[in-house]
C-alpha positions as CSV (number, residue, x, y, z in Angstrom):
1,X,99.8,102.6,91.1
2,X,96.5,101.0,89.7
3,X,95.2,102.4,86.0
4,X,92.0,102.8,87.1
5,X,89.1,100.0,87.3
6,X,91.2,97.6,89.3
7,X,93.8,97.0,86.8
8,X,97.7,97.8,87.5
9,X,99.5,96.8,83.9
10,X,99.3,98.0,80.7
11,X,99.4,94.1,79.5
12,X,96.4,93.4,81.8
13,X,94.4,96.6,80.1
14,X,94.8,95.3,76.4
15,X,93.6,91.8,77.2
16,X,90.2,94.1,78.1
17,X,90.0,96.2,75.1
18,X,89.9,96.3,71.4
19,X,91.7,99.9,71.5
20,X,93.4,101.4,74.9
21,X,91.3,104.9,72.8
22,X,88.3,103.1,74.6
23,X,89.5,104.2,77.9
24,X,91.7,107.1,77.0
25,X,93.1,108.8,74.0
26,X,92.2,112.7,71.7
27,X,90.5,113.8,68.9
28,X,91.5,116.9,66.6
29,X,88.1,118.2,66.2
30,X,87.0,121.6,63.9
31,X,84.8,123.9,65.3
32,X,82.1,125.0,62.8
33,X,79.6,127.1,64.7
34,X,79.6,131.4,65.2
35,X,82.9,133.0,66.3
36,X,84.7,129.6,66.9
37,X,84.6,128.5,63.2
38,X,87.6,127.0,61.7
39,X,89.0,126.8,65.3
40,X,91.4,123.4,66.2
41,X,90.4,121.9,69.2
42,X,92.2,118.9,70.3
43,X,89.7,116.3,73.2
44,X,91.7,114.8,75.7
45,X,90.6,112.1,77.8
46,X,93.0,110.3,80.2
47,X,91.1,107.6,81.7
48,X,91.4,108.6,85.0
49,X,88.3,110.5,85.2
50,X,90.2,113.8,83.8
51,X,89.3,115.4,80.2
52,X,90.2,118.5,79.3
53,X,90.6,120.9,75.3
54,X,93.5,121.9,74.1
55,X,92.9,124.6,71.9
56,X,95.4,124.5,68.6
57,X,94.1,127.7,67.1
58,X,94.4,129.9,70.6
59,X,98.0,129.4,71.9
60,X,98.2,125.8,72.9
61,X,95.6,127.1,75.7
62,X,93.6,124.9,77.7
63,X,90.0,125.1,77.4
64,X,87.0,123.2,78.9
65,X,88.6,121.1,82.1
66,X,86.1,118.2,83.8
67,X,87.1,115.8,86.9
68,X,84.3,112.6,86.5
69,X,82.3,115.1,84.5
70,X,82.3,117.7,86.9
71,X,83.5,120.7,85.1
72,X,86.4,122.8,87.5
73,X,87.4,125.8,84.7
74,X,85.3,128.6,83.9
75,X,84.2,129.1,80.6
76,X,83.1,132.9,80.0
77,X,79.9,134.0,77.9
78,X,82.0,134.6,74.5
79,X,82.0,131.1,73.4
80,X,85.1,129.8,71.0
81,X,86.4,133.0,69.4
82,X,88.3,132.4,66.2
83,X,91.7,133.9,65.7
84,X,90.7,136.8,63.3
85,X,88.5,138.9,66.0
86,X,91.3,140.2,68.2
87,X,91.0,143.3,69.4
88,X,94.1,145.0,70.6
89,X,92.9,148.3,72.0
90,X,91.7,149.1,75.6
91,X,90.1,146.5,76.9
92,X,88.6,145.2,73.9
93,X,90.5,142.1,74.8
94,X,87.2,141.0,76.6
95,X,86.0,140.1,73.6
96,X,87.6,137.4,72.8
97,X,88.4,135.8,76.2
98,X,86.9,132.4,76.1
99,X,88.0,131.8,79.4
100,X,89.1,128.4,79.9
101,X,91.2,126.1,82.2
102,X,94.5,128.8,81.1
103,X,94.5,131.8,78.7
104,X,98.5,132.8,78.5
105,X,98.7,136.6,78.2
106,X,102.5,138.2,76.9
107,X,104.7,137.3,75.3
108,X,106.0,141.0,75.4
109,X,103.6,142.8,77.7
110,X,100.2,141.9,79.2
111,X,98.5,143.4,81.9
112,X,96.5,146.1,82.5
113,X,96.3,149.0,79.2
114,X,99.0,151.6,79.5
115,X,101.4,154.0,77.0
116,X,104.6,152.3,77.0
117,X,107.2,154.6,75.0
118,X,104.7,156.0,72.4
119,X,102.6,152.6,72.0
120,X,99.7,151.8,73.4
121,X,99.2,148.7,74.5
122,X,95.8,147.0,75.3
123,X,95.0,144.2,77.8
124,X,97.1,141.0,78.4
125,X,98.6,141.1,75.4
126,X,98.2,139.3,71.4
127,X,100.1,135.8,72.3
128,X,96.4,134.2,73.2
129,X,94.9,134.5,69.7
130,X,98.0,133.0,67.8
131,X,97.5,129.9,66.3
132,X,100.1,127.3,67.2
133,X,102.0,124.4,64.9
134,X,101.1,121.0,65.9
135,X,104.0,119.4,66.7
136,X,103.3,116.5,68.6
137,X,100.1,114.7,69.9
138,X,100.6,110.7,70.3
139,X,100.2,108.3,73.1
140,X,102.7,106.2,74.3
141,X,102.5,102.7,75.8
142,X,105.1,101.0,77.9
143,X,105.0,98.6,80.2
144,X,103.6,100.2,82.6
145,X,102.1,103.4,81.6
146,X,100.1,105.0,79.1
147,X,100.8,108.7,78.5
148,X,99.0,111.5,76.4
149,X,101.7,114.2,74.8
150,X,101.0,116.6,73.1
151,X,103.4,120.0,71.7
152,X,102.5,123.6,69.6
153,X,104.7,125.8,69.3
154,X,103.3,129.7,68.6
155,X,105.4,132.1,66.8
156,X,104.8,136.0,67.9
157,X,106.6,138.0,65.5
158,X,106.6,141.0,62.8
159,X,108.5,141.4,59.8
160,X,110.1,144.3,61.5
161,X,109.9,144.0,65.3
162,X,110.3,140.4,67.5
163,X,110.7,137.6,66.4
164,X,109.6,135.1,70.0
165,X,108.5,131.4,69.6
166,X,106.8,129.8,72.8
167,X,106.9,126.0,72.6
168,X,104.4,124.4,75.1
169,X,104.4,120.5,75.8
170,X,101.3,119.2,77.3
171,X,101.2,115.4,79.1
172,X,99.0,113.7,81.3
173,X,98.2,109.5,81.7
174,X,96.2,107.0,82.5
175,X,96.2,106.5,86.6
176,X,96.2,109.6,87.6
177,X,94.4,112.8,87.4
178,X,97.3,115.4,86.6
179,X,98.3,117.7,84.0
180,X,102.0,118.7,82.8
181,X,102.5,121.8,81.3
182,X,106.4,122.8,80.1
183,X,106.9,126.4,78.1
184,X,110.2,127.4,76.7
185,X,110.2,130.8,75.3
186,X,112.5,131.9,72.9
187,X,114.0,135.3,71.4
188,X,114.8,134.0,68.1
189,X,116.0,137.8,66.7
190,X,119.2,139.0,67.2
191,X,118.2,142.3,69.8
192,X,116.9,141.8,72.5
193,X,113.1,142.4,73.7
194,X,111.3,143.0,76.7
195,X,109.1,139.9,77.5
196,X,106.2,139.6,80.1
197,X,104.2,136.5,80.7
198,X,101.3,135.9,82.7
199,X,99.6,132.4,83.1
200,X,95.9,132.9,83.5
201,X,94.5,130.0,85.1
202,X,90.7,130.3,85.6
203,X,88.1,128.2,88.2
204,X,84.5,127.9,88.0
205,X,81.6,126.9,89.4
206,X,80.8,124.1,91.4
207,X,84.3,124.3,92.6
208,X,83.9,128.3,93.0
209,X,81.2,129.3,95.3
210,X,81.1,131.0,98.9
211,X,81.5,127.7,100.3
212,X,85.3,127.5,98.6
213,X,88.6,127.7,100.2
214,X,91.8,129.1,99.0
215,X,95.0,128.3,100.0
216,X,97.8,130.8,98.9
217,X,101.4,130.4,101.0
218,X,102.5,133.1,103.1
219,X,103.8,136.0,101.2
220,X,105.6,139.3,101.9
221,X,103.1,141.5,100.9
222,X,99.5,141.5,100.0
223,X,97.7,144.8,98.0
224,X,95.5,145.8,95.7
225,X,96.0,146.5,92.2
226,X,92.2,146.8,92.0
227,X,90.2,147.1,94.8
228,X,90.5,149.1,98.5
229,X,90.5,148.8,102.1
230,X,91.8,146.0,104.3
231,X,92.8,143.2,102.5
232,X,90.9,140.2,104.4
233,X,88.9,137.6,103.1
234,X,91.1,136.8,100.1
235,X,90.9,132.8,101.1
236,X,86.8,133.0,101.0
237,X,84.8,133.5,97.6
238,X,81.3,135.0,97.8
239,X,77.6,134.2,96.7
240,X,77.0,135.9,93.0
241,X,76.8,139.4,93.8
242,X,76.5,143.5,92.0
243,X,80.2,143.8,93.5
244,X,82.9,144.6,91.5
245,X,86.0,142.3,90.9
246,X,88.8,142.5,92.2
247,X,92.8,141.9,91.9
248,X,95.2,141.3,94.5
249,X,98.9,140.7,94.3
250,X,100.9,138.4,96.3
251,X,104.4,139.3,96.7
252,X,107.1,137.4,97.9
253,X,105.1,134.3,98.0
254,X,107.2,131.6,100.0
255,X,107.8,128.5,98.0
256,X,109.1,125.1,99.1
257,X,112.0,123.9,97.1
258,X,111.9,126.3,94.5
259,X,107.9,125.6,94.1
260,X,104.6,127.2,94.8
261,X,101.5,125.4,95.2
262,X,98.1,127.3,95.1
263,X,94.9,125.6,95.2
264,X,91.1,126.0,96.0
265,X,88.6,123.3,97.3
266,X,85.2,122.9,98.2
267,X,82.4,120.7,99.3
268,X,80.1,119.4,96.8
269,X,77.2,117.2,95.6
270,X,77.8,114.7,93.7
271,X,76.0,111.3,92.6
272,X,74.1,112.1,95.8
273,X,77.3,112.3,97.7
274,X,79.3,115.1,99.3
275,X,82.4,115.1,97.8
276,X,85.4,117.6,97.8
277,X,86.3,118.9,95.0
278,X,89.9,120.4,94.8
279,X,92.4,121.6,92.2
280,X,96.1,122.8,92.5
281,X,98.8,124.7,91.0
282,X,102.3,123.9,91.1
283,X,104.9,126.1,89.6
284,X,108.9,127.3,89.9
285,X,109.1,130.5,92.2
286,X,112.1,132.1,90.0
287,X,110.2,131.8,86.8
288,X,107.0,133.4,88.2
289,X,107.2,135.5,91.2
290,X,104.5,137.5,91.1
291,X,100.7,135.8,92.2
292,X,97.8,137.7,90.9
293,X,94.6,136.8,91.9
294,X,91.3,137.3,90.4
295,X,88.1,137.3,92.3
296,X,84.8,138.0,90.1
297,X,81.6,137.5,92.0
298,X,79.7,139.3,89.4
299,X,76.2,137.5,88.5
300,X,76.3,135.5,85.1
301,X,80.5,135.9,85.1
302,X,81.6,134.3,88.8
303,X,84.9,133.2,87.9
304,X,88.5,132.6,90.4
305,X,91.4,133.6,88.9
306,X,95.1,132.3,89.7
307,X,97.5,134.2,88.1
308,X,101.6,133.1,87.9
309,X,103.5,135.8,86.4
310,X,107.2,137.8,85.4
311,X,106.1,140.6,86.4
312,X,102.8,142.1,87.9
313,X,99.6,143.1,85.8
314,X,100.5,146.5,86.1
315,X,101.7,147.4,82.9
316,X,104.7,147.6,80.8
317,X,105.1,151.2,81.3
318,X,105.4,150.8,85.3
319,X,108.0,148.2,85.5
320,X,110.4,149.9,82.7
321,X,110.0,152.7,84.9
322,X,110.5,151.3,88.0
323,X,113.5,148.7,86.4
324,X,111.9,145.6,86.4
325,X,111.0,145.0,83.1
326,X,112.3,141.2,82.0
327,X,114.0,141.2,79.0
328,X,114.7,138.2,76.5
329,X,118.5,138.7,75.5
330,X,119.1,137.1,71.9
331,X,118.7,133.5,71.4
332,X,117.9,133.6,75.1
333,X,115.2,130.5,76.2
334,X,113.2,130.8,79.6
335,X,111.8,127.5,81.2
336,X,108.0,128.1,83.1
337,X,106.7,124.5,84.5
338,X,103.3,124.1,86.0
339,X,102.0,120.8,88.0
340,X,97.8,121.0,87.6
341,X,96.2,118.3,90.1
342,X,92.9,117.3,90.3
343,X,90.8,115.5,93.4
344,X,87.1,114.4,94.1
345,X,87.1,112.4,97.4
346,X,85.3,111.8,100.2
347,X,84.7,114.8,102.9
């Protein structure tokens, strides 16, 4: 495997360079502008062509996402929203929804808003506007590789309800455009609580338009949680539109060893070229059986979502009734893994 620029060893690479930060390294940067003041970001670049935000301040989330410049997330109109403007009720969630390359929704319900037991809960949850600990964030050399790693660990708890860590470890390197992405969520109290999760990974333009494919294996079921009639056209996107988005959930996706890989690609140009631009999503079946996708065509929004989850987006409420709510016994730790790949090559 070469490094990149024709060089296959680490040893070779420092003969080239004062500091291997030249080609690839981070910076812990503080926002100071509007909503996103006082907001952590850590800058990633892995030499490969990929760079990508982690954001500190938001749930270890992953913001901004670029292949050779070429932005693939979707970034929505809020900007960086600080901590401190949650909004729990309704929908009011939208508010603060920067978007980015994954927003994580949970860690006890997300969804759509519903009445579960007496509460109301609103949208996706509080998990995404919860600072996280910086744990770990170095680079480490060895013979023959050069890896970024980086940990937070976010703490969801109240003084008389759950008490539910989520530690995320983050990793890419130098030769290869890929991002590693390991959660362990915890039920540190000593009852147990329900948990939902729901991985909200979200593609933009140039890699979204009604020239895109999107590949989703073969599932059991197919139907709408919003939207009606036939469900067709669910592999094709659409030119910026007045149309309304729309969910759909996958059901009984069929994985290969254990795994499900999603992805989306399309033709684009580039440096006078035409290139294709494609990005995947590998994750275990078991932890995340439920697929919901996300299709916003609306002018000035135009967004793709892939969404891994526990459960569906239907609300707390409807899986306690139905008896599929996941719960997190006590001291109980659930593993979610997700494999991000990113290509520009020639058509």
């Amino acid at each position: 495997m070469t490094l990149g620029y024709g060089v296959s060893t680490i040893a070779d690479l420092r003969q080239r360079v004062g500091n291997l930060r030249q080609l690839a390294g981070y910076q812990r940067v503080l926002l100071q502008e509007g909503r996103g003041h006082g907001n952590e970001v850590l800058l990633v670049r892995n030499g490969t062509g990929l760079s990508f935000q982690i954001s500190i301040s938001r749930a270890f989330d992953l913001g901004l996402c670029e292949l050779y410049g070429v932005p693939v997330s979707w970034l929505s109109a809020t900007g960086p929203v600080a901590p401190h403007f949650y909004e729990k009720d309704g929908r009011e969630w939208n508010r603060g929804f920067e978007g980015g390359l994954l927003a994580t929704c949970g860690l006890t319900y997300m969804g759509k808003p519903n009445m579960d037991q007496g509460e109301a809960l609103g949208l996706h949850g509080r998990v995404s506007f919860i600072p996280a600990e910086l744990l770990r964030s170095e680079a480490v050399q060895t013979s023959d590789a050069y890896e970024l790693i980086f940990q937070g660990r976010v703490r969801q708890s109240s003084a008389v309800g759950e008490n539910i860590t989520l530690t995320r470890t983050i990793r890419t390197a130098m030769g290869t455009n890929r991002i590693s992405i390991v959660d362990e969520v915890t039920n540190e109290a000593f009852t147990p609580i329900d948990h939902m999760i729901l991985y909200h990974f979200n593609l933009g333009f140039p890699l979204i338009s009604e020239t895109c494919r999107i590949f989703i294996p073969e599932a059991r079921t197919r139907r709408w949680i919003q939207g009606d009639g036939p469900v067709t056209a669910w592999d094709r996107f659409q030119e910026p539109s007045d149309a309304a988005p729309t969910v759909l959930l996958h059901e009984g996706i069929r994985g290969e060893h254990g795994w499900i890989e999603v992805s989306v690609e399309n033709k684009i140009r580039w440096n006078e070229q035409e290139k294709t631009l494609r990005a995947s999503i590998r994750y275990l079946r078991e932890a995340c059986p439920f697929l919901t996708q996300w299709k916003n065509a609306a002018r000035g929004e135009y967004v793709l979502g892939f969404e891994p989850g526990n459960t569906s987006t239907e609300g707390r409420a409807l899986h306690r009734e139905q008896g599929t709510l996941p719960q997190l016994q006590p001291q109980e730790t659930r593993r979610y893994e997700f494999v991000l790949d990113f290509s520009l090559r020639d058509c």
